[in-house]
C-alpha positions in Angstrom: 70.5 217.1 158.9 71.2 219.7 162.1 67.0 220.8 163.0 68.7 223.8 164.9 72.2 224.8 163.5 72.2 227.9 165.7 72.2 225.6 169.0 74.7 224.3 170.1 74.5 220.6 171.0 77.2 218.1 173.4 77.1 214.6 174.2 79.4 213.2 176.9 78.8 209.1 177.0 79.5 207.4 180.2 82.9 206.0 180.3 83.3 202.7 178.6 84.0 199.0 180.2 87.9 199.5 181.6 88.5 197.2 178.8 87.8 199.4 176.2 88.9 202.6 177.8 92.4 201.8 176.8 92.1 201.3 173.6 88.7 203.1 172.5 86.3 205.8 173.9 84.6 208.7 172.7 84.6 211.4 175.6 82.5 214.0 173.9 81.2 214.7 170.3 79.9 218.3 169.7 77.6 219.7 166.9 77.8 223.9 166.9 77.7 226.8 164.7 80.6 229.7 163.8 79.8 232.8 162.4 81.7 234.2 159.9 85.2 234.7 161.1 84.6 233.0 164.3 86.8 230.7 166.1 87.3 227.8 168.1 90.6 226.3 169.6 91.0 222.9 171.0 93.8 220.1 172.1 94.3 216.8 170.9 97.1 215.5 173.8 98.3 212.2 174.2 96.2 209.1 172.3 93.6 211.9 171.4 92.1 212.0 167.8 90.1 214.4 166.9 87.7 214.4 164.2 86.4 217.5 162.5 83.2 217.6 160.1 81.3 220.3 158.2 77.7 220.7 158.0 77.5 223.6 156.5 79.8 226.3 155.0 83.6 226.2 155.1 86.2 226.9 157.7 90.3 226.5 158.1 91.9 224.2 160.5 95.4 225.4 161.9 97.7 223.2 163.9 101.6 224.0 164.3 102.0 221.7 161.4 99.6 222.0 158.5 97.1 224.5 157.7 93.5 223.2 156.1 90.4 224.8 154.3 87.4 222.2 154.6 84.4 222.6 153.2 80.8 220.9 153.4 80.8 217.4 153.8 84.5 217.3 154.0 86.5 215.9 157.5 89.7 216.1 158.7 91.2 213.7 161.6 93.5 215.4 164.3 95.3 212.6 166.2 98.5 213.8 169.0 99.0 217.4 167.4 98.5 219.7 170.1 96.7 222.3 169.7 94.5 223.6 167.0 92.4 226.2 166.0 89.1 226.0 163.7 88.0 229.2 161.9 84.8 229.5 159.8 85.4 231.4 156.3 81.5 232.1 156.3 78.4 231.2 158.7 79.4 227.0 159.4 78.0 224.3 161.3 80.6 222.0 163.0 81.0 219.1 164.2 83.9 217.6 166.7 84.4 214.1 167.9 86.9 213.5 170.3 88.1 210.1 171.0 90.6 209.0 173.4 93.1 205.0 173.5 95.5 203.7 171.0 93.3 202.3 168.6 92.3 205.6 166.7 95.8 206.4 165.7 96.7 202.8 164.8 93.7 202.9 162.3 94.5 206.1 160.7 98.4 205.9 160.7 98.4 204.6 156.6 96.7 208.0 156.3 98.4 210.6 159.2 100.7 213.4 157.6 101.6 216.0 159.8 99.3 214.0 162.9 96.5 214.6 160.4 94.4 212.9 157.6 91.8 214.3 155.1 88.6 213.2 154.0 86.9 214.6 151.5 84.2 212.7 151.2 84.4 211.6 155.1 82.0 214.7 156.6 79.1 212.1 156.9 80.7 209.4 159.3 81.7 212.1 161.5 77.8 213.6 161.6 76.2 210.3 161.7 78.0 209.3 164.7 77.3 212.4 166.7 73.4 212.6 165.4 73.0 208.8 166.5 74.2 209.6 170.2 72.6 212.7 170.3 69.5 210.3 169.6 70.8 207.9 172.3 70.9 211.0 174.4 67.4 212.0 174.0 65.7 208.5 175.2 68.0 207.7 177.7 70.8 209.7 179.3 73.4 209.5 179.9 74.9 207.4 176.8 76.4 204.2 177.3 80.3 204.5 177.1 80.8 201.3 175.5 77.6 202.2 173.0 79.6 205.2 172.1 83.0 203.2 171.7 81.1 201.1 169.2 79.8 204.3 167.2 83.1 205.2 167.3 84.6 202.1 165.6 81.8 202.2 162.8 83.0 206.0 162.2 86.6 205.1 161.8 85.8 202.1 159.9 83.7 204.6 157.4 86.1 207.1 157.0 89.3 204.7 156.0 86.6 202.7 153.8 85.7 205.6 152.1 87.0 207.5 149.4 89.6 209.1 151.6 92.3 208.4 148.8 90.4 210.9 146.5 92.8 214.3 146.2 91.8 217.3 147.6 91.7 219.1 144.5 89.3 216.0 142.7 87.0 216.8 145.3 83.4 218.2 144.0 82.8 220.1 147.4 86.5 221.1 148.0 86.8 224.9 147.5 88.0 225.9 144.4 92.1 226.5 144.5 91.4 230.3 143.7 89.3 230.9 147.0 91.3 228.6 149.2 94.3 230.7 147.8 92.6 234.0 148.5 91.1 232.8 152.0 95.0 231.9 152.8 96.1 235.4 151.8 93.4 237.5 153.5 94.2 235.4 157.2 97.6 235.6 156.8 97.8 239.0 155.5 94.7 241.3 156.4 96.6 243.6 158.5 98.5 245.0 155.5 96.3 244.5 152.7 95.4 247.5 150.3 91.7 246.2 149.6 90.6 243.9 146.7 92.2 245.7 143.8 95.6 244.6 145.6 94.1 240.9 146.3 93.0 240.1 142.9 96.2 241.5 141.2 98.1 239.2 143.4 95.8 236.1 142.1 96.3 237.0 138.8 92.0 237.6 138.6 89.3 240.5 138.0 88.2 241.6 141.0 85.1 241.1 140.2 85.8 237.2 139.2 87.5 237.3 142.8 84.4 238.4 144.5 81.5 236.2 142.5 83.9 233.0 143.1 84.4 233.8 146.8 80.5 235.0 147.7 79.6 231.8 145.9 81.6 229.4 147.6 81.8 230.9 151.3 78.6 233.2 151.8 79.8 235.6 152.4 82.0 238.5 150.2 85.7 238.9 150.4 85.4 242.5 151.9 83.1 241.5 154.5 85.7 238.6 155.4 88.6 240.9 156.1 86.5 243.4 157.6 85.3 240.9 160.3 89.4 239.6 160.6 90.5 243.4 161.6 87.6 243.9 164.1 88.1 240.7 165.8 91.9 241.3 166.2 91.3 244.8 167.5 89.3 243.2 170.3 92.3 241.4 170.8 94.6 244.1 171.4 92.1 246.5 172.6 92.0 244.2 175.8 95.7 245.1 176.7 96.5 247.3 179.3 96.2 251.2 178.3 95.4 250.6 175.0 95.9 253.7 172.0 93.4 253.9 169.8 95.0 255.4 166.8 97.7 251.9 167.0 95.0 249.5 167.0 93.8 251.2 164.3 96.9 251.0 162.4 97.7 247.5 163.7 94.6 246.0 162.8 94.9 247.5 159.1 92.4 250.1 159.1 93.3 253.8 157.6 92.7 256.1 160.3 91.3 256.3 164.1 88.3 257.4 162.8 87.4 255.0 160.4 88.3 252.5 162.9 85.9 253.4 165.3 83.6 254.1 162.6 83.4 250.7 161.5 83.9 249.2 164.7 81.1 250.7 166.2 79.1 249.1 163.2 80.1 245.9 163.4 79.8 245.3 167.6 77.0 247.9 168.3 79.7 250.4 170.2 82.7 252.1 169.8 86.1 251.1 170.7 86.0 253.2 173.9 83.1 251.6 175.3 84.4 248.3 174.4 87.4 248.8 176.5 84.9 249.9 179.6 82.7 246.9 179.2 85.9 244.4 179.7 86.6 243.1 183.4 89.4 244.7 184.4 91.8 241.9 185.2 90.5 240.9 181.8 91.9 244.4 180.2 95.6 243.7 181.9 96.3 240.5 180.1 98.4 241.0 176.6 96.7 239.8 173.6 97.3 236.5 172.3 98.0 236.0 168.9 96.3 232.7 167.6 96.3 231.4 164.3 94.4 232.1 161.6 93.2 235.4 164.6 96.1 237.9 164.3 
């Protein structure tokens, strides 16, 4: 188990022997926390795999391929896809393992589609590995690259020994097919959405079924979700240069310019104004970027 899921924890081993460097090392494996809606994007370049576990709660993994939703004790392996994006659904704990050489994507290739492979059952190699070096880290740092390398074997091993052929949908942790649905939707879509009445119709539910089924399995309610979507995507465009209110506002899928700053000063503690001021101002010239899952 995570003592502290609030702090953030990273281990980089030593490199390994030039022997193994080639063909196996772990460079870094990180154990951190996203709040609801938050994000983090990463790159998995040439003979990279990356390996993505959850502690706790659920989040979406995006690359240019393949969208995922994972959920606890779930893990999904990114090998060569480029860039990618991780976005908690509700409060998460993550953890990332990145490993580096040819052997990592010769070990997984029987289970890559789309440079990626699923475990549903495989959350508990991936935090094993990172809890054991943050151990090793502890009583003697820094940790021994080829110690690491070998951790890193034993996780691999795990996860293609494991019951990685199990389906997504057969798994007990996997979130249910009307929540992933709905979490799909509401990224995708938040901008334009009418509210929940409009949501459930789509999913053919009650809205009330919609929101006991999505609290349950996320933490957090469907409102609140979207809510958190449009104020993180205003930042976004309220860093452009001479931003207007009244369209981020409307862009961000809120009614009005007063609601807007209504709810954004609720959510961040000021209003959209004094947002702008507090951003550097080579910071407030640079066009918003419009990553996935983070319209």
């Amino acid at each position: 188990m995570i003592s502290d899921p609030a702090k953030a924890r990273e281990i980089r081993p030593a490199p390994p022997d030039p022997a193994l460097e080639g063909l196996l090392s772990l460079s870094s494996a990180r154990i951190f926390s996203l709040a609801s809606g938050g994000s983090y994007t990463g790159y998995a370049g040439d003979l990279c795999c990356c390996l993505v576990s959850v502690a706790q709660g659920a989040l979406t993994a995006s690359t240019y391929a393949r969208n995922d939703v994972l959920s606890s004790g779930q893990a999904l392996a990114l090998c060569q896809c480029g860039e990618f994006t991780l976005q908690s659904v509700g409060d998460s704990v993550c953890v990332l393992v990145r490993l580096h050489g040819e052997l990592p994507g010769r070990m997984l290739a029987g289970r890559l589609e789309d440079a990626a492979a699923f475990f549903p059952k495989g959350g508990g190699a991936v935090r094993e590995a990172a809890l054991a070096l943050s151990v090793l880290e502890d009583e003697r740092p820094p940790v021994s690259g080829t110690s690491a390398s070998a951790y890193a074997y034993t996780m691999l091993t795990n996860l293609i020994s494991g019951p990685a052929s199990l389906p997504k949908q057969e798994s007990e942790d996997q979130l249910s097919p009307l929540v992933e649905a709905a979490v799909g939707i509401i990224q995708e879509e938040f901008p334009f959405l009418e509210g929940l009445d409009e949501l459930a119709q789509r999913l053919e539910v009650s809205k009330a079924h919609l929101i006991r089924c999505f609290t349950k399995q996320t933490g957090v309610s469907p409102g609140r979700y979207i809510t958190h979507l449009r104020v993180e995507y205003s930042k976004l465009l309220l860093r452009g240069e001479d931003p207007s209110i009244t369209y981020v506002a409307e862009a961000s899928g809120f009614a009005n310019a007063n609601y807007f700053a209504k709810v954004f000063r609720r959510e961040t503690g000021v209003s959209p104004s004094e947002y702008i001021e507090s951003l550097p101002r080579q910071e407030r010239k640079q066009p918003p970027r419009r990553d996935p899952f983070l319209w």
